[in-house]
Rosetta silent file (secondary structure, phi, psi, omega in degrees, C-alpha in Angstrom):
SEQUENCE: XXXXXXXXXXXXXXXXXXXXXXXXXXXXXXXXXXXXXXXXXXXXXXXXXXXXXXXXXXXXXXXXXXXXXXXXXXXXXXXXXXXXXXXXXXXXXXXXXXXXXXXXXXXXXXXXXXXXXXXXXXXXXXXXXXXXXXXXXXXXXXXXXXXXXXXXXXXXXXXXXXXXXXXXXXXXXXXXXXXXXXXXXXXXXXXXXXXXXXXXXXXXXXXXXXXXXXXXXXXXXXXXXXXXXXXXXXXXXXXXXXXXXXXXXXXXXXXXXXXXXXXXXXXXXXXXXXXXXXXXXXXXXXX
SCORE:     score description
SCORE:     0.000 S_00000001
   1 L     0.000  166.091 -166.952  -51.731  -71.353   25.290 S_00000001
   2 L   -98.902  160.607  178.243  -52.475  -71.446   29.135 S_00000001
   3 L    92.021   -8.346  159.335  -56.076  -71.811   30.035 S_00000001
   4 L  -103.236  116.824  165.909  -56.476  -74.120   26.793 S_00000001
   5 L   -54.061  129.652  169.868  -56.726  -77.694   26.353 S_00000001
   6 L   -92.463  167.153  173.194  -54.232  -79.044   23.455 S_00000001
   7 H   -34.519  -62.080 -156.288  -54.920  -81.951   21.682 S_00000001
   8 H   -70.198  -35.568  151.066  -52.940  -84.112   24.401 S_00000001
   9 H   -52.493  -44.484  170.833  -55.096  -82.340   27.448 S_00000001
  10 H   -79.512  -19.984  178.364  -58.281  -83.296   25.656 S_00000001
  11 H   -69.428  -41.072 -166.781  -57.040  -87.050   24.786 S_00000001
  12 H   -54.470  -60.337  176.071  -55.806  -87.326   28.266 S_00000001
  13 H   -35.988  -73.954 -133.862  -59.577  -86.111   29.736 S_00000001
  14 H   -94.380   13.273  172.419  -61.557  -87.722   28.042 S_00000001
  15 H   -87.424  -26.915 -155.983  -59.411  -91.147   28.386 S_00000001
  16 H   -96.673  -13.908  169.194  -59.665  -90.411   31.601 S_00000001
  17 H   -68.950  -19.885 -165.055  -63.251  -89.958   31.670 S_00000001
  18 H  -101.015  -26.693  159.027  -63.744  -93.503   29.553 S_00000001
  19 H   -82.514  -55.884 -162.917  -61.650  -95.797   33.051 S_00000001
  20 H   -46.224  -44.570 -165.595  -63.901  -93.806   35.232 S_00000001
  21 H   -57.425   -8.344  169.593  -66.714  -95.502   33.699 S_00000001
  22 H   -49.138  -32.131 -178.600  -66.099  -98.357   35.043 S_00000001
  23 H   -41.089  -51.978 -156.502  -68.007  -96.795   37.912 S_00000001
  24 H  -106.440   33.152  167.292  -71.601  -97.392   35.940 S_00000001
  25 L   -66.282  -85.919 -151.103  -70.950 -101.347   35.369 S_00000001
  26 H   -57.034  -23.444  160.799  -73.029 -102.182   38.041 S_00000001
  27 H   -71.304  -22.957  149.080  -76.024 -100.273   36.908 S_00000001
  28 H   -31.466  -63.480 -178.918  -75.712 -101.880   33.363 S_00000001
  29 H   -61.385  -36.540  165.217  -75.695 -104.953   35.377 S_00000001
  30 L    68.301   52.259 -168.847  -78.255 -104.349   37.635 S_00000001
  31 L  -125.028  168.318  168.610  -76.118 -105.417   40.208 S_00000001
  32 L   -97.570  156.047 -160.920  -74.862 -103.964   43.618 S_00000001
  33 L   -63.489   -0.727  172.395  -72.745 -101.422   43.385 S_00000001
  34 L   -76.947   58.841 -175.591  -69.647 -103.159   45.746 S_00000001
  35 L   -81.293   16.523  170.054  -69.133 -105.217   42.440 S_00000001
  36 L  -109.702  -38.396 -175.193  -65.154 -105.592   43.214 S_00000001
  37 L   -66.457  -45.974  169.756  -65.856 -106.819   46.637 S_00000001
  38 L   -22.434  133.406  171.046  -68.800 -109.267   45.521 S_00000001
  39 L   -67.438 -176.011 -179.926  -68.184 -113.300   45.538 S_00000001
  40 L    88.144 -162.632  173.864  -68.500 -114.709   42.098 S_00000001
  41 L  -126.958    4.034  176.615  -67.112 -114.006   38.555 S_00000001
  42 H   -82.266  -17.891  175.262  -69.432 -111.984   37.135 S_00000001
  43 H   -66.572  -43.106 -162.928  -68.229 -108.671   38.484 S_00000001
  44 H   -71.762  -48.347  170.072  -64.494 -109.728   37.776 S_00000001
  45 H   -57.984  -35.540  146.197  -65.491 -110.454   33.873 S_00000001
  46 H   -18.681  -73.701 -178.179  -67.138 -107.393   33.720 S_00000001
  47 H   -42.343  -67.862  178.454  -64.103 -105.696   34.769 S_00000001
  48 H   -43.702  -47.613  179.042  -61.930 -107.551   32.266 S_00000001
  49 H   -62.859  -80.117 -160.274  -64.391 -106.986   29.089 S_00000001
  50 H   -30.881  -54.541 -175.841  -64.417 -102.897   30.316 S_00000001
  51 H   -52.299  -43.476 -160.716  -60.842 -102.863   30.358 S_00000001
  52 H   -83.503  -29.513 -159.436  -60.217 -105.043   26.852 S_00000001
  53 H  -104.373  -25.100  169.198  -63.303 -103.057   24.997 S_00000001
  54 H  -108.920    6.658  167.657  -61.680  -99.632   26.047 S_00000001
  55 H   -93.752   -4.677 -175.676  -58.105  -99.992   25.234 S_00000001
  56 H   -85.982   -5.915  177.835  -59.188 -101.792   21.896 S_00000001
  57 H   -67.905  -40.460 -173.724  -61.352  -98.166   21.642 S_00000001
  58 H   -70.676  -29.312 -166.878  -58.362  -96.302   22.513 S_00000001
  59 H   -80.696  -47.008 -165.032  -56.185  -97.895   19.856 S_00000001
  60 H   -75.754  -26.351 -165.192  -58.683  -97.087   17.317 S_00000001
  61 H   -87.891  -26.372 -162.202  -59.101  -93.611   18.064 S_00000001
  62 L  -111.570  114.606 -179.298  -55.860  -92.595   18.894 S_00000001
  63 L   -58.908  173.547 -140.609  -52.214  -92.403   16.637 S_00000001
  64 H   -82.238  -45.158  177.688  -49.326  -94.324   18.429 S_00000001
  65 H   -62.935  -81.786 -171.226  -48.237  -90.565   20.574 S_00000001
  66 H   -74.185    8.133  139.605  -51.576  -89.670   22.033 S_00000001
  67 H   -44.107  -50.854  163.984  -52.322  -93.405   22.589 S_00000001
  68 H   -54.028  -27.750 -156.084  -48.925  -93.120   25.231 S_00000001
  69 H   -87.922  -78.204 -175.331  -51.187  -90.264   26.607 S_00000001
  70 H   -44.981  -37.018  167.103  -54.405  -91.864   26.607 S_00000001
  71 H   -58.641  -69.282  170.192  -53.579  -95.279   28.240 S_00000001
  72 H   -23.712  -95.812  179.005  -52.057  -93.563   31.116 S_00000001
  73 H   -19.113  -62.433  158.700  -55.233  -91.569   31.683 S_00000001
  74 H   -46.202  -48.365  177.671  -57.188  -94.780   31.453 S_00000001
  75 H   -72.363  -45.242  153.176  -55.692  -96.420   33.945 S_00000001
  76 H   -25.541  -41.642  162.252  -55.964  -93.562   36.231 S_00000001
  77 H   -89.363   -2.907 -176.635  -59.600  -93.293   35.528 S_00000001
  78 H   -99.918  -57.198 -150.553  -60.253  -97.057   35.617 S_00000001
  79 H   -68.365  -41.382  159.494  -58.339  -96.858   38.844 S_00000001
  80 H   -58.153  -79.619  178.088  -60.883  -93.933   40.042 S_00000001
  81 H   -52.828  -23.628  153.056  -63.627  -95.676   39.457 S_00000001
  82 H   -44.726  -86.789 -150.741  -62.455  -98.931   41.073 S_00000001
  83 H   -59.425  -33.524  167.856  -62.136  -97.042   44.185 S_00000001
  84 H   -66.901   -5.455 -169.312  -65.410  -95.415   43.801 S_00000001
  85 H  -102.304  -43.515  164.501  -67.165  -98.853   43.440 S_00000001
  86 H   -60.230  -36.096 -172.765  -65.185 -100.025   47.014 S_00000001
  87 L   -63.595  -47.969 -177.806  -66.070  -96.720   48.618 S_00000001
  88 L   -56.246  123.744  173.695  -69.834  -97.509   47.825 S_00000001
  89 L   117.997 -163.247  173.576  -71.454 -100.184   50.582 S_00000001
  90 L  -120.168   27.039  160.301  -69.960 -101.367   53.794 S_00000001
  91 L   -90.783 -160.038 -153.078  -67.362 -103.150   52.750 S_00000001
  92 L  -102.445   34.671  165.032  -64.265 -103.747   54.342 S_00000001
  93 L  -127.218   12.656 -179.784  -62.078 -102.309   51.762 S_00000001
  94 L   -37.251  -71.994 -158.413  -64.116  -99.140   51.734 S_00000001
  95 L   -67.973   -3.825 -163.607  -61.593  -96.670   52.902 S_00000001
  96 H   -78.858  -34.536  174.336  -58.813  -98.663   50.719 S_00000001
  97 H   -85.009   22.061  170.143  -61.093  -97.117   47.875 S_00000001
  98 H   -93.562  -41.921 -148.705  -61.034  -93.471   49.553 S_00000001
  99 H   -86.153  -48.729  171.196  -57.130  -94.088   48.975 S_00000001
 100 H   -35.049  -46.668  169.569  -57.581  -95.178   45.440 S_00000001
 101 H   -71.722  -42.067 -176.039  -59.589  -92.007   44.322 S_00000001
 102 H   -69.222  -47.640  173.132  -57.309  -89.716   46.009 S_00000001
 103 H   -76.803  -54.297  155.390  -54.068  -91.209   44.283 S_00000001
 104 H   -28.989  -31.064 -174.794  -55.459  -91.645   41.212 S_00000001
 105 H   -95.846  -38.589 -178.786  -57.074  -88.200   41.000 S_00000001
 106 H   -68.405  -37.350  165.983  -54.030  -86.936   42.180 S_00000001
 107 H   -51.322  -44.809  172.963  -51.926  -88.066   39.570 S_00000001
 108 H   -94.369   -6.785  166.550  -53.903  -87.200   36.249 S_00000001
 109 H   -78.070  -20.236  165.281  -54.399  -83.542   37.779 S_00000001
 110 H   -66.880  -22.190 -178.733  -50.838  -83.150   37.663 S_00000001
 111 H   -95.043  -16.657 -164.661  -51.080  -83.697   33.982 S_00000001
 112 H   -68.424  -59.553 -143.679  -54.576  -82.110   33.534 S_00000001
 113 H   -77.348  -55.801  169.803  -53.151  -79.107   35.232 S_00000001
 114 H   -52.809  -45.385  170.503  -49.792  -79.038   33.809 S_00000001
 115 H   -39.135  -67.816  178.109  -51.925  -78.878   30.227 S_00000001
 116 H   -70.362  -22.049 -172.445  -53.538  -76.112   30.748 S_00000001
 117 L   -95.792  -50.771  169.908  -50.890  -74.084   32.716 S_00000001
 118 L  -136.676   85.297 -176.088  -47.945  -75.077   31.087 S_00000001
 119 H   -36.443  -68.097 -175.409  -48.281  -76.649   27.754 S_00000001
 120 H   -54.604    3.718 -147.044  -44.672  -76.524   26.816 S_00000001
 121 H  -131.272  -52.320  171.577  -43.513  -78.412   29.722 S_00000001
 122 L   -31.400  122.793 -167.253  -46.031  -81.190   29.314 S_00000001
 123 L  -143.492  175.698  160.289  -44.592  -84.996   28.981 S_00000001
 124 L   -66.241  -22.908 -178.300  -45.571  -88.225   29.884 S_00000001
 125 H   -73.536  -11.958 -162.793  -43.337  -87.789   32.925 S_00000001
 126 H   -96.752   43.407  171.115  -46.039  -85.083   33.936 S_00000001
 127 H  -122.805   20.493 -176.413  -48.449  -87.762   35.185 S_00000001
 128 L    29.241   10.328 -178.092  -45.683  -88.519   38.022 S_00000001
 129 L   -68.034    9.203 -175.881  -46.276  -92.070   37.700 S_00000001
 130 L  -130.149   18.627 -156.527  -42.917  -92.747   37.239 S_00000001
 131 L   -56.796 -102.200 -167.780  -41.565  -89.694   39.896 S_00000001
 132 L  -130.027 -170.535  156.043  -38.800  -92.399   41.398 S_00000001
 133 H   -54.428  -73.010  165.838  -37.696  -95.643   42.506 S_00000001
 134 H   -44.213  -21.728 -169.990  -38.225  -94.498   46.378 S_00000001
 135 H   -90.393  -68.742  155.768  -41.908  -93.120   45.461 S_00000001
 136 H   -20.430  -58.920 -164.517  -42.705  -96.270   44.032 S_00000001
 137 H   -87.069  -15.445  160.532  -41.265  -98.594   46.973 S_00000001
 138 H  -109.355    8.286  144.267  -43.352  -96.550   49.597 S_00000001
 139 H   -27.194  -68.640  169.680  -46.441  -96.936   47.712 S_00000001
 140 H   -42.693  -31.991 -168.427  -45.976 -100.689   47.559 S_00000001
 141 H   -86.838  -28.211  158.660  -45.089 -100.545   51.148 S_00000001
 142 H   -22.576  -89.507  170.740  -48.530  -99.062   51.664 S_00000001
 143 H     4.197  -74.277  176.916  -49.648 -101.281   50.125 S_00000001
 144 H   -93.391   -9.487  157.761  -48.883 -104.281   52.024 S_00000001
 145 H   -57.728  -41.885 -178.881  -49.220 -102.796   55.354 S_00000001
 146 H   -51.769  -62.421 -156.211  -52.928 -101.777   54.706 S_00000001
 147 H   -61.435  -46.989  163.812  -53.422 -105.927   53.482 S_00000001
 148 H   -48.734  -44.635  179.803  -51.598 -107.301   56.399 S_00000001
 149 H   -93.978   -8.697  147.056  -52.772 -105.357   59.128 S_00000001
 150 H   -19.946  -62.047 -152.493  -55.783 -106.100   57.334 S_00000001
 151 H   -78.875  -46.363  172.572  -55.776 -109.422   57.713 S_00000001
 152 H   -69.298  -25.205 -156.347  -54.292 -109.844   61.086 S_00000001
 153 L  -142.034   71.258  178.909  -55.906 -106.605   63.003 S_00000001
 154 H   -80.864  -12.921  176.570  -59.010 -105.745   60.856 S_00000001
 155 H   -51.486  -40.425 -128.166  -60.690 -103.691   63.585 S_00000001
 156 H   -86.386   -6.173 -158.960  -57.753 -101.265   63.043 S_00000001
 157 H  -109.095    6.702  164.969  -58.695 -100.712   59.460 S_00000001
 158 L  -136.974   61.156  160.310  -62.274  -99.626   60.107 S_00000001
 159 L  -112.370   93.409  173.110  -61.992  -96.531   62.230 S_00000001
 160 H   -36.945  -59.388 -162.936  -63.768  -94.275   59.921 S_00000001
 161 H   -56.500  -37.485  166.661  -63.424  -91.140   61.941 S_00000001
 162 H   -91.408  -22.401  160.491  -59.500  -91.171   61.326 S_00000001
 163 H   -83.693   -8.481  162.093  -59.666  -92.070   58.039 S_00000001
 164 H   -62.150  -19.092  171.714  -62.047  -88.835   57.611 S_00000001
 165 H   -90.244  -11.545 -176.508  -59.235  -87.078   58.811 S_00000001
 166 H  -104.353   -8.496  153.109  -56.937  -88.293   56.572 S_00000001
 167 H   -81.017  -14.134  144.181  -58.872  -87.560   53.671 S_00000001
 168 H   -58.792  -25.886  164.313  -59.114  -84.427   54.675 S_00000001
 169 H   -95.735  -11.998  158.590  -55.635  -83.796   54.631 S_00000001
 170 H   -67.601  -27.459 -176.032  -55.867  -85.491   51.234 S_00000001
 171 H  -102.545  -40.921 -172.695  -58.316  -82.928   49.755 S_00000001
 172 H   -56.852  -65.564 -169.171  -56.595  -80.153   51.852 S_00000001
 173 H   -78.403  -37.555  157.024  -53.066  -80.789   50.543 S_00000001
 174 H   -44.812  -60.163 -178.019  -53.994  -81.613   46.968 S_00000001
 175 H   -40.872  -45.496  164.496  -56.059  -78.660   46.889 S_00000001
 176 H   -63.257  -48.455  155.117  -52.987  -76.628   47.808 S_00000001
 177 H   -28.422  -59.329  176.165  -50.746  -77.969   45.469 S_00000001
 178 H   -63.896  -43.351 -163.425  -52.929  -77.236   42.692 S_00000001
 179 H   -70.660  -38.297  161.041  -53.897  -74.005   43.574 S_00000001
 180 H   -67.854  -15.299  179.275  -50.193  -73.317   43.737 S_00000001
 181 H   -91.298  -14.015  179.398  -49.512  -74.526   40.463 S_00000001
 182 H   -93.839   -3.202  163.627  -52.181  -72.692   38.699 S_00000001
 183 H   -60.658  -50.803  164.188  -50.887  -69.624   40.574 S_00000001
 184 L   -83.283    6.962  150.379  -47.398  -69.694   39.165 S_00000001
 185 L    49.322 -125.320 -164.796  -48.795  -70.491   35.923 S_00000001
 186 L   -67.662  -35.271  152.355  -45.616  -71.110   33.265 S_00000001
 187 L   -55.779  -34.046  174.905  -43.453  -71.017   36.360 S_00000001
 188 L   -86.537  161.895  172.243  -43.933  -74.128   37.657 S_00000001
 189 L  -146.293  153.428 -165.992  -42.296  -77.236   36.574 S_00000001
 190 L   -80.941  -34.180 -164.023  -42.256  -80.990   38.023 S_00000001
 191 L  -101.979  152.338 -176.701  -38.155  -80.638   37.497 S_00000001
 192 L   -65.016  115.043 -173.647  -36.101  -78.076   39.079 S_00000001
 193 L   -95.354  127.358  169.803  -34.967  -75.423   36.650 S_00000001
 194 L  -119.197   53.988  156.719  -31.399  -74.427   36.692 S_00000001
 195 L  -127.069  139.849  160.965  -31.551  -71.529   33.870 S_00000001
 196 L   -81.517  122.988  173.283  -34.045  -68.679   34.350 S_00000001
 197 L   -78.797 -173.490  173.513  -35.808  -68.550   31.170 S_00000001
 198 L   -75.825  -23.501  176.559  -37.191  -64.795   29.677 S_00000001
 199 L  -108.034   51.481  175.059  -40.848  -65.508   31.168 S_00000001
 200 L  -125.313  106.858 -169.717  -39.325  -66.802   34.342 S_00000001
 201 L  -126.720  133.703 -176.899  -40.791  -64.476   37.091 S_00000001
 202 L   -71.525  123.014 -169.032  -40.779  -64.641   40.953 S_00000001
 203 L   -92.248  151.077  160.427  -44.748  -65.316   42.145 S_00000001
 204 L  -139.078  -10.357 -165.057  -45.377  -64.086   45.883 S_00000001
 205 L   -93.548  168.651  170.755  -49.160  -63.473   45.507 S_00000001
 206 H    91.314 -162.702  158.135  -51.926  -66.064   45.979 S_00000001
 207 H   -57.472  -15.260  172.669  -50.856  -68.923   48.006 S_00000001
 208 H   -60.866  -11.559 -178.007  -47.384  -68.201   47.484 S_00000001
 209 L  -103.785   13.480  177.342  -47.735  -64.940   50.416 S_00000001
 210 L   -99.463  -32.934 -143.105  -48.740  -67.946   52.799 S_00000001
 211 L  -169.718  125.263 -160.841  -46.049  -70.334   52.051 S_00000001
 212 L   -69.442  -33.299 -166.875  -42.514  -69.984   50.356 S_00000001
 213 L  -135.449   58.098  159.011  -43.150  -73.419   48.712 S_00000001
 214 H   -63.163  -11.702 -156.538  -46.924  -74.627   48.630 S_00000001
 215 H   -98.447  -11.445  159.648  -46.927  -77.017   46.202 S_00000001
 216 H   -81.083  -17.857 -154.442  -44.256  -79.152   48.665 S_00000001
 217 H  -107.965  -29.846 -168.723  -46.137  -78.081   51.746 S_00000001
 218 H   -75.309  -28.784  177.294  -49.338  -79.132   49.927 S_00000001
 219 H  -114.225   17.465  153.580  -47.968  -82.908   49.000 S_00000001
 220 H   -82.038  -46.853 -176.745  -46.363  -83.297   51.893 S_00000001
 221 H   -47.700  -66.274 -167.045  -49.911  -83.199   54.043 S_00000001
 222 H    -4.880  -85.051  168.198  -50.797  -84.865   51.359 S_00000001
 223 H   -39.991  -48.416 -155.774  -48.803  -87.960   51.364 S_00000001
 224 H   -85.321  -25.821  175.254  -48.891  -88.452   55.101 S_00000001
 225 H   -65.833  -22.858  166.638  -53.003  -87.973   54.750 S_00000001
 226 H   -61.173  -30.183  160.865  -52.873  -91.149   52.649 S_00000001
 227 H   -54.219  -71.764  142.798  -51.565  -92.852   55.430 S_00000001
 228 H     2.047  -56.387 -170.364  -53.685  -91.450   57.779 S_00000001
 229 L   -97.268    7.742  176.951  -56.901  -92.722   55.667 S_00000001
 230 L  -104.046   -0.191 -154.122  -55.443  -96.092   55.267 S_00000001
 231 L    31.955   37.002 -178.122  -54.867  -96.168   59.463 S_00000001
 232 L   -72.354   99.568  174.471  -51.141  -97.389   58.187 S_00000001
 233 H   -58.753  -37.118 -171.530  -49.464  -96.673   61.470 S_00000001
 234 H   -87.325  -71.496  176.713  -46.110  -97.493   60.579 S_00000001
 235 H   -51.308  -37.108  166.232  -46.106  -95.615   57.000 S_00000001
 236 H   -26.534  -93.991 -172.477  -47.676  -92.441   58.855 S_00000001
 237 H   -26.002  -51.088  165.627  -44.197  -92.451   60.566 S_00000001
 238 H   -72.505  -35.704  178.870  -42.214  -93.386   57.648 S_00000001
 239 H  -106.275   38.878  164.927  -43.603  -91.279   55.134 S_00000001
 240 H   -93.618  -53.226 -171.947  -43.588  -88.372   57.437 S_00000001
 241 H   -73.515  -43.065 -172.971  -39.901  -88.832   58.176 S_00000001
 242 H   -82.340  -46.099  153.806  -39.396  -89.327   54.551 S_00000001
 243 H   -53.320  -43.475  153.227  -41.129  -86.710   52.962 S_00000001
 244 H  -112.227   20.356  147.240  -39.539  -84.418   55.111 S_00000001
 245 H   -63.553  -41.095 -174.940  -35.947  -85.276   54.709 S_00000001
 246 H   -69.371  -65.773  162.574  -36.982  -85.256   50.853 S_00000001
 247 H   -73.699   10.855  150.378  -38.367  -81.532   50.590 S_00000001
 248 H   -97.532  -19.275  152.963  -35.854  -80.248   52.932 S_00000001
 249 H   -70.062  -19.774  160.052  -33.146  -81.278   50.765 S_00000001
 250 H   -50.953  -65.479  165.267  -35.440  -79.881   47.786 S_00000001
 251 H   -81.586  -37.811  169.339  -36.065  -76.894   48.872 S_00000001
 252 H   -79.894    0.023  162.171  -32.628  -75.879   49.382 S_00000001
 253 H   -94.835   34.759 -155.265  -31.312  -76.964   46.206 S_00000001
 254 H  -126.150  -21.474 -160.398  -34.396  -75.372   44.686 S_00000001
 255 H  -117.161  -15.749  135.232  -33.941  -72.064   46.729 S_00000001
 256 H   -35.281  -86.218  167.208  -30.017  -71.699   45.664 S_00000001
 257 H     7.925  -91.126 -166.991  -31.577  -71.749   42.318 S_00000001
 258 H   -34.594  -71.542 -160.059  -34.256  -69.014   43.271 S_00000001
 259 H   -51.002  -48.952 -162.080  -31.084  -66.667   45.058 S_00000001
 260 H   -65.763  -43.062 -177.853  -28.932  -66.929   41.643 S_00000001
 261 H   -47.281  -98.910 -155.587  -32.282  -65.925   39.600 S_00000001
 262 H   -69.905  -14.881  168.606  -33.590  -63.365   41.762 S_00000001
 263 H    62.806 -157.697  159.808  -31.094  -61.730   44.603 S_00000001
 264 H   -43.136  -26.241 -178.857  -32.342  -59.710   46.963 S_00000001
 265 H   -72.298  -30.444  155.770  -35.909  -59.521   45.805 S_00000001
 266 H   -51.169  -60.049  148.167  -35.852  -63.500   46.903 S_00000001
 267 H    -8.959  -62.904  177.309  -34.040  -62.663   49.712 S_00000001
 268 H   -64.242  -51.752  149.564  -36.218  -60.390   50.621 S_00000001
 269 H   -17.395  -84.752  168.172  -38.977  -62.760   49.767 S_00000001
 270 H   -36.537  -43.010  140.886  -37.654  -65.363   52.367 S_00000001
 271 L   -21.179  -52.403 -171.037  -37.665  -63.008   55.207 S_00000001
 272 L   -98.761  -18.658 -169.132  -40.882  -62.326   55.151 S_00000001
 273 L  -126.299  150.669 -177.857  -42.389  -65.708   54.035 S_00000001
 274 L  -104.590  162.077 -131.751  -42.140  -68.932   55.638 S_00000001
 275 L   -82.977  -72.908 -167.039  -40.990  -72.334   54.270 S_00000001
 276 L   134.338  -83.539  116.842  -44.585  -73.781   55.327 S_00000001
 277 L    22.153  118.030 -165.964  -42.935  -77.153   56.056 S_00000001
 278 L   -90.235  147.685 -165.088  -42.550  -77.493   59.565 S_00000001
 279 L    72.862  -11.541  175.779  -38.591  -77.246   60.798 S_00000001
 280 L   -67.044   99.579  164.305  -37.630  -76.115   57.105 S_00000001
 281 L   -96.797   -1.391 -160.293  -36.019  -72.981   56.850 S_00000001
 282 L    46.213 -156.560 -141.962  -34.433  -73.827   53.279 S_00000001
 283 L   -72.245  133.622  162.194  -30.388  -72.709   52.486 S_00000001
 284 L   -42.859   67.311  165.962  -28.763  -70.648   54.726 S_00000001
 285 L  -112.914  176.198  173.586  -27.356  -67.814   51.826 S_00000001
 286 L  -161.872  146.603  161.254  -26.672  -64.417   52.244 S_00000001
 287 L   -66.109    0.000    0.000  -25.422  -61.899   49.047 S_00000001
C-alpha cells in the first residue's frame, strides 16, 4: 500500500542506515573525523573491517532476494557516509564529499520513494544505478575531471562559494523531483508507460501546475548542480548539453504517450502549463 514500507523498503532503510555508519568510525576511534583523507593505515583498515563486518551482517540477516536489496542500499549508505567524513575538516577533497552525499542520497531516495509510492513498480532497477551506459560514462567523466584538474589546477577546486551554489541546485532539484514523485503517487514510473493502466490518472495539482514535467526539470538542475559543486567546468557544459538533448527527446516520446491516454484534457493541460525545461516545448500534436 502507498504510504507503507514493505518488507523490501524496510531492508533497503535500514541497510542503508548500517553504510552510513561508517560516519561514527572515527569517534569509536577517537580519531579525527577526516579519517579518509588522513596519512596512515589505520583509517583505511577501519574502512575495510566496516565494510567486511557489515556485508557478513547482511548475509546473515537477509534471504538471497532482500540481500540483492540490501547490498545496494549499503553501498549507497557507506558511500554517504564516506562523503560525510570528507565534508568534515578542511580538506581538499571536501566538496568532492558534498558530491558524494548528494549522489548517493539521490539514488536510494529513488528507491525509498518508489517504496512507499509505488510498491508494485519497485525493482532493483529502481535504485537507478544501472539507468544507462551514457549515465554511467558521464559520471566517470566527472570523475576524472574533478582528479585532474585537481591535481594540475587545485586552486580551481576550492572555490567554496560556487560549489554552495551548486549544492544548492542539488538540494533544489532533488527536492523537486521527489516532491513530484510523491505527488503523482502510483503514476509515476522510472520507465515510460505505453498502456494506460485503470488507476492511470492525469496529475496537474502540486508541482505538476508549475511544470508539465518536474521530475525532468528537477534532475536536470540537478545533474548540472553536481557539476557546479565539483567546479567541473567542462562537464557543466557537457552535461548541460546532454541532459537537455536527453529530456527533450523524453519528453516528447513521453508526451505522445500522455495525448493517446488523455486527448484534449492533456492538450488542454499543455497550453496552459509549461515544459519547465528551458527551450522544451515537447511534441508538436494537435487532435
Amino acid at each position: 500500500r502507498r504510504g507503507r514500507l514493505g518488507r523490501e523498503g524496510r531492508a533497503s532503510l535500514c541497510s542503508f542506515l548500517l553504510g552510513a555508519s561508517v560516519a561514527a568510525l572515527p569517534l569509536l576511534l577517537g580519531s579525527s573525523p577526516s579519517l579518509l583523507s588522513a596519512p596512515g593505515l589505520r583509517g583505511r583498515l577501519a574502512l575495510a573491517l566496516h565494510v567486511a563486518g557489515v556485508n557478513a551482517a547482511l548475509l546473515l540477516i537477509y534471504p538471497r532476494p532482500l540481500y540483492k536489496i540490501a547490498v545496494r542500499a549499503c553501498f549507497l549508505g557507506f558511500a554517504f557516509g564516506c562523503g560525510l567524513l570528507l565534508s568534515t575538516g578542511r580538506s581538499a577533497w571536501r566538496h568532492f564529499g558534498w558530491y558524494m552525499c548528494s549522489l548517493s542520497l539521490f539514488h536510494y531516495s529513488e528507491y525509498l520513494v518508489t517504496a512507499i509510492n509505488n510498491p508494485r513498480s519497485l525493482s532493483l532497477d529502481s535504485f537507478l544505478l544501472n539507468h544507462s551506459f551514457e549515465y554511467n560514462l558521464a559520471a566517470l567523466s566527472s570523475w576524472v575531471e574533478f582528479t585532474l584538474e585537481k591535481i594540475f589546477f587545485p586552486e580551481l577546486k576550492q572555490i567554496t562559494w560556487l560549489s554552495t551554489v551548486g549544492l544548492l541546485m542539488v538540494i533544489f532539484g532533488d527536492c523537486l523531483r521527489k516532491a513530484a514523485m510523491l505527488t503523482a503517487g502510483s503514476n509515476f514510473n522510472h520507465i515510460v508507460q505505453n498502456e494506460k493502466s485503470d488507476t492511470h490518472t492525469l496529475v496537474t495539482s502540486g508541482v505538476y501546475g508549475w511544470f508539465r514535467h518536474p521530475s525532468y526539470v528537477g534532475w536536470f538542475y540537478w545533474s548540472i548542480g553536481t557539476q557546479v559543486l565539483l567546479c567541473n567546468p567542462i562537464c557543466v557544459v557537457g552535461y548541460a548539453l546532454a541532459s537537455w538533448r536527453f529530456f527533450r527527446e523524453r519528453i516528447e516520446e513521453e508526451e505522445i504517450t500522455l495525448i493517446h491516454f488523455f486527448g484534449e484534457e492533456y492538450l488542454e493541460y499543455k497550453r496552459k502549463v509549461p515544459s519547465g525545461l528551458p527551450f522544451i516545448k515537447g511534441v508538436k500534436l494537435e487532435l
